[in-house]
C-alpha positions as CSV (number, residue, x, y, z in Angstrom):
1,X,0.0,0.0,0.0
2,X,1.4,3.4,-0.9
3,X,0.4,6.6,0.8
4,X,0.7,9.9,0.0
5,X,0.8,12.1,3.5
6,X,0.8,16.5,3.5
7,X,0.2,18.4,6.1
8,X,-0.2,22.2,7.1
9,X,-1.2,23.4,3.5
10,X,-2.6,26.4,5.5
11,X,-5.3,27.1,2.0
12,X,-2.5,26.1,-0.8
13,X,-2.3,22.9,-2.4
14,X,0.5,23.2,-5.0
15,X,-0.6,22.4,-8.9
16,X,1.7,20.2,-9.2
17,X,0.3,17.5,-6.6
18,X,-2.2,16.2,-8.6
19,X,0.2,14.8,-10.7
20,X,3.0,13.7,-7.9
21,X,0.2,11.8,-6.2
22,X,-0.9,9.9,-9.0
23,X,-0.8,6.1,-8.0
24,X,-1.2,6.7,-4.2
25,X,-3.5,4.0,-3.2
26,X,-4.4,6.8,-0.1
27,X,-3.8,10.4,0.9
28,X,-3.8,10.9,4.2
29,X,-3.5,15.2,5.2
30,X,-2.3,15.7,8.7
31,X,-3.7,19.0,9.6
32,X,-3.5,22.6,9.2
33,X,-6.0,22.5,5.5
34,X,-7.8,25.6,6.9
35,X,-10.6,25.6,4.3
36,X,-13.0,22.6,3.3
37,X,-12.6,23.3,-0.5
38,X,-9.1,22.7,-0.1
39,X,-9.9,19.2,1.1
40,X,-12.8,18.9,-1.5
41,X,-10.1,19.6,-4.6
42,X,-8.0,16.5,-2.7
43,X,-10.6,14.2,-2.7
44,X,-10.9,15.0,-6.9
45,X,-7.3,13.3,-7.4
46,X,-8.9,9.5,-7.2
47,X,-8.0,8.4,-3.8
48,X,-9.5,8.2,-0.5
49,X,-8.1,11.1,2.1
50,X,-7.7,10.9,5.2
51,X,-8.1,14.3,7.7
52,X,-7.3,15.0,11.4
53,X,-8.2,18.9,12.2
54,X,-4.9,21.0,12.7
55,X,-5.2,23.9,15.3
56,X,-5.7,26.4,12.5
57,X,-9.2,24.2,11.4
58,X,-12.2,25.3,12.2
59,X,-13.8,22.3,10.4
60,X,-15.4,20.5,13.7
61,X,-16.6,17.6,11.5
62,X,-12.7,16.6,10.7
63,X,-11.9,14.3,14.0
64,X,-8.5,15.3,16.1
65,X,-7.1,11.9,15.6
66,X,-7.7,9.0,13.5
67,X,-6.7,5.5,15.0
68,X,-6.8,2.7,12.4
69,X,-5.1,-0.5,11.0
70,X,-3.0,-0.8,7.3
71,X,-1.1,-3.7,6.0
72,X,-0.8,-4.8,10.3
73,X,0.4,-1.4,11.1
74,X,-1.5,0.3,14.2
75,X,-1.8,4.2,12.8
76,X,-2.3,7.4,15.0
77,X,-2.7,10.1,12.7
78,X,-3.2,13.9,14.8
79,X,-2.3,17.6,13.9
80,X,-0.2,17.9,17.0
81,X,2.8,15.5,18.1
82,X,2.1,14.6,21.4
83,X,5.0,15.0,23.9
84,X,4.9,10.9,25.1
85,X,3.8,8.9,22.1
86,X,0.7,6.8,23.7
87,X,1.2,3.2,23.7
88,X,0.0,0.4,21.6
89,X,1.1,2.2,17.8
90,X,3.5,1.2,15.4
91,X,3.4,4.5,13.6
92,X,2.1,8.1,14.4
93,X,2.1,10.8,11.8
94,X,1.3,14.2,12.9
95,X,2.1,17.7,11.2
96,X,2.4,21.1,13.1
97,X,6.3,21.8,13.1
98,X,6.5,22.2,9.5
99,X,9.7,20.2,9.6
100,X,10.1,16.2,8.3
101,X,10.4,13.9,10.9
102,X,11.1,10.3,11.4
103,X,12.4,9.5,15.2
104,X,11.4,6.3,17.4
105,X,10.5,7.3,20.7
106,X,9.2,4.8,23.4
107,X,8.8,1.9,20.4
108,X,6.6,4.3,17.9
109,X,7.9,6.1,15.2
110,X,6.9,9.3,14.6
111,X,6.5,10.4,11.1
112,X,5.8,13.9,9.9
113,X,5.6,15.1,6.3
114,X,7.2,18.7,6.6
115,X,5.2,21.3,5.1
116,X,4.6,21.8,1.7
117,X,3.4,25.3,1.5
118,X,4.9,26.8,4.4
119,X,8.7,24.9,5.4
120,X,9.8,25.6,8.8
121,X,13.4,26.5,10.6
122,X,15.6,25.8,7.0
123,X,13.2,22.9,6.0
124,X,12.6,22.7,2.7
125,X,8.7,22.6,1.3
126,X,8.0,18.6,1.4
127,X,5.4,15.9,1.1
128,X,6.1,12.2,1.5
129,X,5.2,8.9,1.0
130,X,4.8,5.9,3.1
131,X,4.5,2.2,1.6
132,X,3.1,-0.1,4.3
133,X,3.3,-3.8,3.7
134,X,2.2,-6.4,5.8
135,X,4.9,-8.6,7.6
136,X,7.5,-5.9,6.2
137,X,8.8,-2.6,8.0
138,X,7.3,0.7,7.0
139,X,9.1,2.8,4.0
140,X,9.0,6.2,4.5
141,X,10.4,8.9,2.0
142,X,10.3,12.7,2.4
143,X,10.3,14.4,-1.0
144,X,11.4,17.7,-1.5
145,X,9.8,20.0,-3.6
């Protein structure tokens, strides 16, 4: 399964993602969209998305985290990284920093996406992708934009 995660698009979603997402099997958008037709031109590219509400969502109908199964993997996706990572995930993705992340703390990794509207402290704009496959460890791959 391959899965195209953004976050903190703050009302931009670049052109050119319709394209770069093309074969993503999901697209999961970690917060920060800050405008429902922003979410409703994502859901036009083909694949199911995925939302948590960022702190800059007014959007009450978005839920503040998501926890579900892929490919054997227990997910937590939220806007904000949580300062102790709560037991019982594999893998949490969260946004908010604006800066890519991939660290294992306390037995979960935590994944984040960067930003790819608004890059944070020298970060470079970024999406990434995240092939999950079961009975194989999680591929994750920050592309700069």
């Amino acid at each position: 399964m391959r899965i195209a995660v953004l976050a903190d698009t703050h009302d931009r979603l670049p052109s050119h993602l319709r394209a770069a997402f093309a074969g993503a099997d999901e697209i999961w958008h970690l917060g920060d969209v800050c405008a429902p037709p922003l979410l409703a031109a994502l859901q036009t590219f083909g694949p199911s998305v995925l939302v948590v509400r960022g702190n800059c969502d007014d959007c009450t109908d978005w839920p503040l985290t998501l926890d579900f199964v892929r490919e054997g993997f227990r997910i937590r996706l939220e806007h904000i990284p949580p300062r102790h990572p709560p037991a019982g995930f594999d893998l949490l993705l969260h946004g908010h920093t604006h800066v890519p992340r991939d660290e294992v703390l306390a037995g979960v990794r935590l994944l984040n996406p960067g930003c790819i509207t608004r890059p944070n402290r020298g970060a470079p704009a970024s999406y990434a992708w995240l092939e999950l496959a079961e009975g194989k460890s999680a591929v994750w791959e920050v592309v700069r934009v």
